[in-house]
N, C-alpha and C positions, 0 to 999 in steps of 0.2 A: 539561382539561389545557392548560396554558399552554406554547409551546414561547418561549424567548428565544435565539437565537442569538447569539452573537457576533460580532465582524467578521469575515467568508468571507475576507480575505484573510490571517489569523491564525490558522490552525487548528491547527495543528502544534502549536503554543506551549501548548495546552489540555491535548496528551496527556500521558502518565506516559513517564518517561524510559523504560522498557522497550517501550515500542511503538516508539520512535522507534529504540533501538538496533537492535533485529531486523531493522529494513529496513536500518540500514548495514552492520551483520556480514554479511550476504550479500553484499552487495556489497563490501567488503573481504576476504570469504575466495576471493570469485571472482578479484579482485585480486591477491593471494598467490599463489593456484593459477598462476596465470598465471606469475609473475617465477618460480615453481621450476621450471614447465618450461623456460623460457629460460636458468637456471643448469644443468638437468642438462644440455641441448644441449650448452652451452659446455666441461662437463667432458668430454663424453664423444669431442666436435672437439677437445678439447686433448692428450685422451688418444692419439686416434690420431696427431695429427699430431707425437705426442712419439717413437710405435713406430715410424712410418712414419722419422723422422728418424736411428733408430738401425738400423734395417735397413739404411737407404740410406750410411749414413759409408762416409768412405774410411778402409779398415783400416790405411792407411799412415799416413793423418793424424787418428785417433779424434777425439771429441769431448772441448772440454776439461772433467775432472772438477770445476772450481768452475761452469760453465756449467749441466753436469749438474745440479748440484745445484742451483741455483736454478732451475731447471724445474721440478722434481720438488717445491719448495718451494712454487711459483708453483699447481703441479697441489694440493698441499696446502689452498693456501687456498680455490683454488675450490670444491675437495670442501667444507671447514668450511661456507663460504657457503652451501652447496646444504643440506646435512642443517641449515645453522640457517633457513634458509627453509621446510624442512620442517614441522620442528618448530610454527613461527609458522604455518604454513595448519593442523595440526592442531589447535592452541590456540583458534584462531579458529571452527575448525568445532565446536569444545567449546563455544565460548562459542554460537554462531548456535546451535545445537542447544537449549541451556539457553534462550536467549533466546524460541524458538518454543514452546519445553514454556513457557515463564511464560505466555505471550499466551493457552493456555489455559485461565487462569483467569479471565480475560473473559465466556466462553460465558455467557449469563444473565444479561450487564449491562443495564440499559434505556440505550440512546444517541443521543444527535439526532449526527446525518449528515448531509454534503450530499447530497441523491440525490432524486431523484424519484418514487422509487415508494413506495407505501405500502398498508397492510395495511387491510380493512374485514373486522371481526367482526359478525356474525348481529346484525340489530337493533341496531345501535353506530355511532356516527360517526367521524369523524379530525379532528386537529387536527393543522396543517401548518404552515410558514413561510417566506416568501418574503422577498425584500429589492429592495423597488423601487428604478431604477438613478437617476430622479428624480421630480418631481413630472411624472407622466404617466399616461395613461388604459392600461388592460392588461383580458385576460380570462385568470377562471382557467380552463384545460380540464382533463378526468379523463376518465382513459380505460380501459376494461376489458382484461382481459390477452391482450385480439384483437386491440387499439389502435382499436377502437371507442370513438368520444367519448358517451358517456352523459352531465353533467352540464357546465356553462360557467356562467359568473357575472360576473360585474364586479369586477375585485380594485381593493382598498384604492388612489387613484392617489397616497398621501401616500409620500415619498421615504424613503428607510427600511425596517426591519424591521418585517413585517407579520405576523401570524398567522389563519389561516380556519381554521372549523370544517365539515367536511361531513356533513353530515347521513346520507350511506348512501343517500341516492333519487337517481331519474337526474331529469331538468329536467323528465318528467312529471308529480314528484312520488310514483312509485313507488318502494318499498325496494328494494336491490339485493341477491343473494347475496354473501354473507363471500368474499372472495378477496383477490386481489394485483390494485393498480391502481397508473396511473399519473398525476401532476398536473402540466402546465404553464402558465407564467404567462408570457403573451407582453404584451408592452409596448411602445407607438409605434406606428407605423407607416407604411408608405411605405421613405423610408432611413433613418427614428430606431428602427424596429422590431428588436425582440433578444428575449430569452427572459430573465426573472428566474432567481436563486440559489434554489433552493427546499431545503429544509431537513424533514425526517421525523424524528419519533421511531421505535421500531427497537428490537428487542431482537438481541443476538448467538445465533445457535442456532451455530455453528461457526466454527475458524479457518482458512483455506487457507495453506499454507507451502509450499508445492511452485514457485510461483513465487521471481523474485527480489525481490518484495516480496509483504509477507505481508499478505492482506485476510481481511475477516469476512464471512461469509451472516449475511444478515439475516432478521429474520420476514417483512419484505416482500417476501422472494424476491429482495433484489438482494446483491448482493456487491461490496464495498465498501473500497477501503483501507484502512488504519487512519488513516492521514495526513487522511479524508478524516471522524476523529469529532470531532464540536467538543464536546462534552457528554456526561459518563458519569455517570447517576444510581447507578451500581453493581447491584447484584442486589434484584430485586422483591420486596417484602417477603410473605413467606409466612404471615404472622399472619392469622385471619379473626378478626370481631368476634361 
């Protein structure tokens, strides 16, 4: 398996416009939520301060009926304002609602990710992807799901998008059990030293929508934005030969 990423500071631009609306309708119906309550306030201060105004007249000197009435006109609009604000937070929460129901038909896509962790099957390797920051010396390290370092190597030091295959053994050379691991690629060192982009393929097993943006679990155990898939080979073909 070949991974090819794309440019990491591009990745948005990869997804399907449906991923990308879900994370703004949340934050646009949060938005709304918000300016209704500030309109009901407003109606409900206008309201008192209109009974409180007619309590308080001088019965000798009433208030005047054109006055009256443009209060009462003035209370009109704000009520309009407030139920059409409504209206627009529930539209919106129709749509975020629709938008999270589409996202799951993702589950079962294969996707390269920016993420670090990745998945080792029973006797099976991985194939991962990094992007060196220039032409410089780096090690790759892998770590088991204890953040025990098992395997390190010497990565690719050409500038660019690199791809490594691992084998499944720790630097003994022994195979490792199938689980959830993790790959760092550190680069320089001294004050040039940083940590590479590193890049996994991934399938989606679930979507989370309970926050205000909506991320995927991955087979690798990590969970992941959607913002954050640069490549969706879509759903694994189920045919055997």
């Amino acid at each position: 398996m070949t991974i090819t990423p794309n440019t990491p500071t591009t990745p948005a631009s990869l997804l399907p416009n449906s991923l990308g609306g879900a994370t703004s309708a949340a934050s646009t119906a949060s938005s709304s939520a918000s300016s209704t309550n500030s309109l009901s306030a407003t109606e409900s201060d206008f309201l008192s301060l209109l009974i409180a105004q007619l309590k308080n007249q001088d019965p000798t000197s009433p208030m005047d009926s054109s006055t009256f009435v443009t209060q009462l006109a003035e209370l009109n609009n704000v009520q309009a304002v407030s139920q059409t604000n409504q209206l627009m937070t529930q539209l919106l929460a129709q749509g975020q609602a629709s938008a999270n129901a589409n996202l799951t038909s993702y589950v079962g896509d294969q996707v390269t990710v920016q993420s670090n962790a990745i998945s080792l099957t029973s006797g099976g390797s991985v194939t991962f992807g990094y992007t060196m920051p220039a032409n410089t010396s780096g090690t790759i390290v892998i770590k088991d799901s204890s953040g025990n370092q098992v395997f390190s190597t010497a990565a690719d030091p050409t500038a660019g998008n690199q791809t490594y295959t691992w084998n499944g053994k720790n630097s003994a050379g022994t195979a490792l059990p199938a689980g959830n691991y993790t790959v760092t690629v550190n680069t320089g060192s001294g004050s040039t030293a940083s940590t590479a982009q590193t890049y996994t393929a991934a399938t989606i097993t679930a979507v989370d929508t309970s926050g205000s943006t909506p991320e995927a679990d991955l087979s690798t155990g990590a969970q992941v934005p959607f913002t954050s898939i640069m490549t969706n080979s879509g759903k694994a073909s189920s045919s055997t030969n």
